[in-house]
GUROLUM-730055 format. One record per residue (C-alpha): residue number from 1; x, y, z. Coordinates in nm, 3 decimals. Example, Ala and Ser with C-alpha at 12.3 -4.5 7.8 and 13.67 -1.06 7.14 Angstrom:
# GUROLUM-730055
r k=1&xx=1.230&yy=-0.450&zz=0.780
r k=2&xx=1.367&yy=-0.106&zz=0.714
# end
This chain:
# GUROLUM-730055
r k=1&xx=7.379&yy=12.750&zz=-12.856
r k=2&xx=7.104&yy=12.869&zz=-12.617
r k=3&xx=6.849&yy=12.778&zz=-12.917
r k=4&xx=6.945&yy=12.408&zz=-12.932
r k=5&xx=6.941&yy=12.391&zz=-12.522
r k=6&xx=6.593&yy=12.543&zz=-12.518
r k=7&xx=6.482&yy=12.357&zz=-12.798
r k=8&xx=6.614&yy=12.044&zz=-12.655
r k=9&xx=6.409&yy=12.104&zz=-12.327
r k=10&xx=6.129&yy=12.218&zz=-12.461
r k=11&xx=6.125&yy=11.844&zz=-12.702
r k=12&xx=6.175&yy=11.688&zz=-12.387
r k=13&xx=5.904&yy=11.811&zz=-12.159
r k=14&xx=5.644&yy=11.765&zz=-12.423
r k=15&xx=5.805&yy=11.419&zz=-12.540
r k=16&xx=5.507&yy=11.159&zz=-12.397
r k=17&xx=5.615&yy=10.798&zz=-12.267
r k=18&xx=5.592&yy=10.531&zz=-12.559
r k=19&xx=5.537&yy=10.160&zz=-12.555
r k=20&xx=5.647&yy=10.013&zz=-12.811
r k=21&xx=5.558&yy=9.614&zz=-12.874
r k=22&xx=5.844&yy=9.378&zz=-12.826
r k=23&xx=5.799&yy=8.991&zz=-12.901
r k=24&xx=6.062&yy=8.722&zz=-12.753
r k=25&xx=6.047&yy=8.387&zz=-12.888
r k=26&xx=6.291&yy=8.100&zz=-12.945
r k=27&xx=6.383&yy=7.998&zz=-13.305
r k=28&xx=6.409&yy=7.649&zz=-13.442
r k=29&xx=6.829&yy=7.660&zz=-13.370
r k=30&xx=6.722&yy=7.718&zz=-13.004
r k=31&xx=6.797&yy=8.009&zz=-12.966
r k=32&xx=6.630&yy=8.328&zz=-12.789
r k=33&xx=6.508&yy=8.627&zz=-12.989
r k=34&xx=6.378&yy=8.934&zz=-12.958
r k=35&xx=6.165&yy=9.093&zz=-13.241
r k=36&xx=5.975&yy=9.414&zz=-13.312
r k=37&xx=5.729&yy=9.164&zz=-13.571
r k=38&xx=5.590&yy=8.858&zz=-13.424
r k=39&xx=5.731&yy=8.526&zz=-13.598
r k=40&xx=5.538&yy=8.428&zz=-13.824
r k=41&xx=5.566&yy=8.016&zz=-13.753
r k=42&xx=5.670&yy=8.033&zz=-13.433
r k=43&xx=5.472&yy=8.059&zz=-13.064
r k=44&xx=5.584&yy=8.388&zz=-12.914
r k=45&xx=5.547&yy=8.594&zz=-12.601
r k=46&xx=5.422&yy=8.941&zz=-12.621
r k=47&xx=5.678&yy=9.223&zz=-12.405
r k=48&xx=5.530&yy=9.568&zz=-12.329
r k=49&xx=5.839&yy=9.778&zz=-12.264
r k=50&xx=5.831&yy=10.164&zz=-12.166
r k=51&xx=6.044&yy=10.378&zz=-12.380
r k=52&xx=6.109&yy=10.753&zz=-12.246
r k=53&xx=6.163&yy=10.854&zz=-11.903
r k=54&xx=6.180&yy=10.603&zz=-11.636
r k=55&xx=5.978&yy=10.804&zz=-11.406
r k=56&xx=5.699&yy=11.060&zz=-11.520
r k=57&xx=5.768&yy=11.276&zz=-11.158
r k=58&xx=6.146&yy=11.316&zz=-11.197
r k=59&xx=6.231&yy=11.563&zz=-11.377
r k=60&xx=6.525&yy=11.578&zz=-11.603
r k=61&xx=6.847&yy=11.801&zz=-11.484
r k=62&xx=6.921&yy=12.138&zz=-11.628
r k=63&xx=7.191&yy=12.223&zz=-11.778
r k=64&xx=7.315&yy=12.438&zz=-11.479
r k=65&xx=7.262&yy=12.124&zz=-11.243
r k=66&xx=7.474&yy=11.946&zz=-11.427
r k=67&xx=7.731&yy=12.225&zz=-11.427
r k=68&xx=7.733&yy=12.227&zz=-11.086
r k=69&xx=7.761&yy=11.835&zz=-11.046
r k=70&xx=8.054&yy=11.829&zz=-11.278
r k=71&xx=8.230&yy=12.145&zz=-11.151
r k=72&xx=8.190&yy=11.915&zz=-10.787
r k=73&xx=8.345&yy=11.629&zz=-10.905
r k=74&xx=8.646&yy=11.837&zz=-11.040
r k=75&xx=8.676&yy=12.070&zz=-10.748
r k=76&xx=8.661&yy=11.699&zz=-10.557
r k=77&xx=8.961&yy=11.582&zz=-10.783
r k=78&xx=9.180&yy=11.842&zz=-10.769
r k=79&xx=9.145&yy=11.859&zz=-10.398
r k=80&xx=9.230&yy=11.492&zz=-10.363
r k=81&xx=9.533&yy=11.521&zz=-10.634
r k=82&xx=9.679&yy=11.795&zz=-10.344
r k=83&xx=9.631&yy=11.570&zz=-10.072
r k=84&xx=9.834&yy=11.320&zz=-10.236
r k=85&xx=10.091&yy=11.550&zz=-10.344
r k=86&xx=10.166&yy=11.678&zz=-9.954
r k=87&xx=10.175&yy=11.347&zz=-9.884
r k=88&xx=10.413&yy=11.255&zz=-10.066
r k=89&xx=10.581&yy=11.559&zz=-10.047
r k=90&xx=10.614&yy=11.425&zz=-9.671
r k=91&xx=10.721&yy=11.073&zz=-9.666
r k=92&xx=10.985&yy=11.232&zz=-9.961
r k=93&xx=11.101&yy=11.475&zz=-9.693
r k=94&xx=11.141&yy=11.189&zz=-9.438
r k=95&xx=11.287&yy=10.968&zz=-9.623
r k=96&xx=11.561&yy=11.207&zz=-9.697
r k=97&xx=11.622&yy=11.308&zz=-9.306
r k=98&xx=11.644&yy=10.964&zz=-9.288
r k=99&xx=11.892&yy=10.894&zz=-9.529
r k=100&xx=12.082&yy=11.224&zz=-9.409
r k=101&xx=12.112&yy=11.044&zz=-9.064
r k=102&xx=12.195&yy=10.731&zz=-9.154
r k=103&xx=12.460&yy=10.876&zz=-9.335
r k=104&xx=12.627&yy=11.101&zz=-9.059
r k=105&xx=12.679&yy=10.707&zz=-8.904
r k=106&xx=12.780&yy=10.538&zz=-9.205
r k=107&xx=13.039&yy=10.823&zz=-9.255
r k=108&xx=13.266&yy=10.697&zz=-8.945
r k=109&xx=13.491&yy=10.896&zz=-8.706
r k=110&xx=13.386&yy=11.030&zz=-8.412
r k=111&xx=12.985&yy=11.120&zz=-8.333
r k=112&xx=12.907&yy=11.302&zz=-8.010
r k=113&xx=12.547&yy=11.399&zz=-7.896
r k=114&xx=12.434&yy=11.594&zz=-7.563
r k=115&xx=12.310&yy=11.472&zz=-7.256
r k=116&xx=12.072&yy=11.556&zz=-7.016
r k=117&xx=12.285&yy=11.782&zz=-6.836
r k=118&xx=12.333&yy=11.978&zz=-7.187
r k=119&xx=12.734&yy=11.856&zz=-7.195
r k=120&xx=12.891&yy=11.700&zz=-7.473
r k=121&xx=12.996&yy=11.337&zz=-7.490
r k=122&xx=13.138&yy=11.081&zz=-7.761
r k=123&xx=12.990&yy=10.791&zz=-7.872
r k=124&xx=13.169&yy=10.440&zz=-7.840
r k=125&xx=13.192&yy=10.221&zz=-8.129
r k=126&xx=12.950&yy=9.999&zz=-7.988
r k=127&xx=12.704&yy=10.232&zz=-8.016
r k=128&xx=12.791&yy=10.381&zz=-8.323
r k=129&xx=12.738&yy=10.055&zz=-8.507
r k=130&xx=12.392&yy=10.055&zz=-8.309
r k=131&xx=12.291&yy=10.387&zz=-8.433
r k=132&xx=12.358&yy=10.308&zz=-8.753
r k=133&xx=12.146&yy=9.991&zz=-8.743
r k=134&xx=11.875&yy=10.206&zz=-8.584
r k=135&xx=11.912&yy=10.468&zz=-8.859
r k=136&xx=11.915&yy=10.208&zz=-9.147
r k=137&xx=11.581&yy=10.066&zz=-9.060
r k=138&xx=11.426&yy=10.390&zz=-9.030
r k=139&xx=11.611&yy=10.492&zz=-9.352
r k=140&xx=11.444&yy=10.179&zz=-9.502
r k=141&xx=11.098&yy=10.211&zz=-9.370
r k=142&xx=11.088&yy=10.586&zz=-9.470
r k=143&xx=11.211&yy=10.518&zz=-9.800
r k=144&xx=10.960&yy=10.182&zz=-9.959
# end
């Protein structure tokens, strides 16, 4: 395997930029063509195009570069993948507390809470039926 990679770079630096000839004309259907021979009835327009590398300064990658650029652009994924997954992880998580409190009001009977002096008081049915129109829009904003 190291053979062919050598190999393959060595080919590579020594390969020299080519032009090969290119002629475009239009045929008698009217349409465009492009030829390696020039037509031989027809007025055509002579293309010089560069076949190689692009650029004689850049150099081409190594194999190890592009190892590295790859391993990047998984390490990139998989970090991305876990971000999603605690996020969702989260909006699962409160869109079950949700649920969980809009079902302690959709249960009925009596619901107390604290105050601000720390004592204990009951809720009235008026604002039961509020809570749990409170809790179902949370429930259903959580939960989309």
């Amino acid at each position: 395997m190291k053979r062919l990679v050598i190999l393959a770079i060595a080919l590579a630096a020594f390969a020299q930029v080519a032009t090969a000839q290119l002629y475009k004309y239009v045929d008698k259907d009217g349409k465009t063509v492009y030829s390696d021979q020039p037509p031989p009835n027809a007025d055509s327009k002579q293309l010089n195009v560069q076949t190689g590398t692009s650029s004689p300064t850049a150099a081409p990658k190594t194999a190890l570069e592009r190892d590295k650029e790859l391993q990047k652009g998984r390490d990139d994924s998989a970090k991305k993948s876990a971000e999603a997954a605690k996020a969702q992880g989260q909006k699962d998580q409160a869109c079950q507390s949700a649920k969980d409190n809009f079902a302690q009001y959709a249960a009925g009977g009596r619901v107390q809470r604290t105050n601000a002096n720390g004592e204990r008081e009951f809720l009235s049915d008026d604002e039961i039926d509020a809570a749990r129109e409170k809790a179902q829009k949370q429930m259903d904003d959580a939960c989309k």
